[in-house]
C-alpha positions, -999 to 999 in steps of 0.1 A, spaced: -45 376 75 -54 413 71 -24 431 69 -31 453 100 -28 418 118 7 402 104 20 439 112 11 438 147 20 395 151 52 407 134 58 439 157 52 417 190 81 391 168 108 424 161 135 431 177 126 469 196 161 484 179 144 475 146 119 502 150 118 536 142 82 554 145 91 582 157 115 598 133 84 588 108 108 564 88 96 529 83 90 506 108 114 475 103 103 443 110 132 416 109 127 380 90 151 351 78 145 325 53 168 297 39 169 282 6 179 246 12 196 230 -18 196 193 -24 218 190 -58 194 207 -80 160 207 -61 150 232 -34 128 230 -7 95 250 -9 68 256 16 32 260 8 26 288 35 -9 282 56 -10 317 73 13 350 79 19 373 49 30 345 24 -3 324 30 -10 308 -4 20 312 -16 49 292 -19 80 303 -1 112 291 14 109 283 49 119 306 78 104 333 100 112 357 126 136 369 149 132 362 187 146 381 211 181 372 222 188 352 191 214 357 164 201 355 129 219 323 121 199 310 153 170 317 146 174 300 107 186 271 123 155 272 149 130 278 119 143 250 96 139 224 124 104 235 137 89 243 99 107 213 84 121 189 108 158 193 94 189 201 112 216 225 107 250 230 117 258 270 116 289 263 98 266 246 69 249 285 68 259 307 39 248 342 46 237 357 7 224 397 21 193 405 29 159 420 10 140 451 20 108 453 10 93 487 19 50 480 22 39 520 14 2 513 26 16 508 63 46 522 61 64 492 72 95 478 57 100 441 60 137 432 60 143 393 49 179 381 58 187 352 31 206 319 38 214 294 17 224 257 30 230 227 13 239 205 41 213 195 64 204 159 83 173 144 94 138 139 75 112 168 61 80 168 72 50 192 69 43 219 101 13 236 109 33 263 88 22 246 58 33 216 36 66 214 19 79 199 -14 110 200 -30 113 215 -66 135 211 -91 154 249 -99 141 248 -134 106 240 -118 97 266 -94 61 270 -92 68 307 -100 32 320 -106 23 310 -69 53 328 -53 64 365 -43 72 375 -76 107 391 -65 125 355 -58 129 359 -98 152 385 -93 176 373 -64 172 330 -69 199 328 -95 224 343 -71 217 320 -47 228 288 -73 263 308 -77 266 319 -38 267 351 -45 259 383 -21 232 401 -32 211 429 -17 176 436 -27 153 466 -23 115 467 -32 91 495 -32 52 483 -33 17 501 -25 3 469 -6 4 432 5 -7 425 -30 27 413 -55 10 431 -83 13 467 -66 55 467 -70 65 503 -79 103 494 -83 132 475 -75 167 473 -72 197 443 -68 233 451 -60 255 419 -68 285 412 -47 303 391 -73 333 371 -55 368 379 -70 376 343 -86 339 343 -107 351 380 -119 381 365 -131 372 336 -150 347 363 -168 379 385 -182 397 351 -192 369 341 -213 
C-alpha cells in the first residue's frame, strides 16, 4: 500500500482530536499493539497489508471512535488472533512516536504487553501468526526500532520512544530517542549490587 493510501485508511481510523493540520504540526494518527508473552516466546504476525505488510509485527491496529485504548487492544487481539483478554491482564509500557517527514505524519503506537490470555491463535486476513522464541526474533524482517524498546518490555518497564525518518522505508531513520521509566525496586537492587 502506497503510503498516500495507509495515510488516508489511517486518517478515516484517527480519532479527529489527534489531528493538527492546521497549525502545520504533524498529523497524528493513533495505533496500539500488544506483545503477548507466553513464558519466553512471543506472538508475531506476518502483516498481509497496511504499513507493516511484509513485515513481521506484533498484532494490533487502530483506534475506533468511542473506544479506550485498552479496548481497542483487547478488540484487535481477538479479531487478529482469536485470543481473549481481560483488561486487568493489560500492562500499559508508553507509547512510540514515529514522525514519517515525507508526509508529515506522525504515527503514535501505544504499547501493551500481556501475558495472560485464553482461547486458541489462529491466522486473520491480517496475516499469519507464529510464536517466536525472544532470542529468536526474526529481526531482519521487522521495523527495525523493536530492537531498541523489546528488552523493556521482558522487565515491564515504561518506556517512551521517539523516531525521526524521511519515508515508509526502515532504512531512511534520521534519529531516535528512548526515555526509560525504571520502577523503584529494579533501581534498588542495581545500588545493592
Amino acid at each position: 500500500m502506497e503510503s498516500r493510501e495507509f495515510k488516508e485508511l489511517a486518517r478515516k481510523n484517527s480519532r479527529p482530536a489527534d489531528s493538527n493540520e492546521a497549525s502545520g504540526a504533524p498529523e497524528t494518527i493513533s495505533y496500539n499493539i500488544c506483545v503477548l508473552i507466553d513464558n519466553d516466546k512471543l506472538l508475531l504476525k506476518f502483516a498481509n497489508r497496511g504499513i507493516s505488510k511484509g513485515k513481521w509485527n506484533f498484532p494490533g491496529g487502530h483506534v475506533e471512535e468511542g473506544e479506550t485504548l485498552e479496548e481497542s487492544v483487547i478488540r484487535e487481539i481477538r479479531e487478529e488472533t482469536g485470543l481473549v483478554l481481560e483488561q486487568e491482564s493489560l500492562f500499559y509500557h508508553g507509547k512510540i512516536d514515529k514522525t514519517i517527514n515525507s508526509d508529515n505524519t506522525l504515527h503514535r503506537i501505544h504499547v501493551f504487553s500481556s501475558r495472560s490470555f485464553t482461547g486458541r491463535i489462529r491466522d486473520s486476513e491480517e496475516g499469519a501468526l507464529m510464536w517466536f522464541d525472544k532470542k529468536s526474533l526474526p529481526e531482519g524482517e521487522m521495523w527495525k526500532d523493536a530492537k531498541l524498546w523489546i528488552d523493556h518490555i521482558y522487565k515491564s518497564r515504561k518506556f517512551d520512544v521517539d523516531i525521526a525518518q524521511d519515508n515508509y522505508d526502515d532504512s531512511t531513520v534520521k534519529s531516535s530517542h528512548v526515555r526509560v521509566n525504571v520502577p523503584i525496586a529494579e533501581k534498588k537492587k542495581k545500588i545493592r549490587n
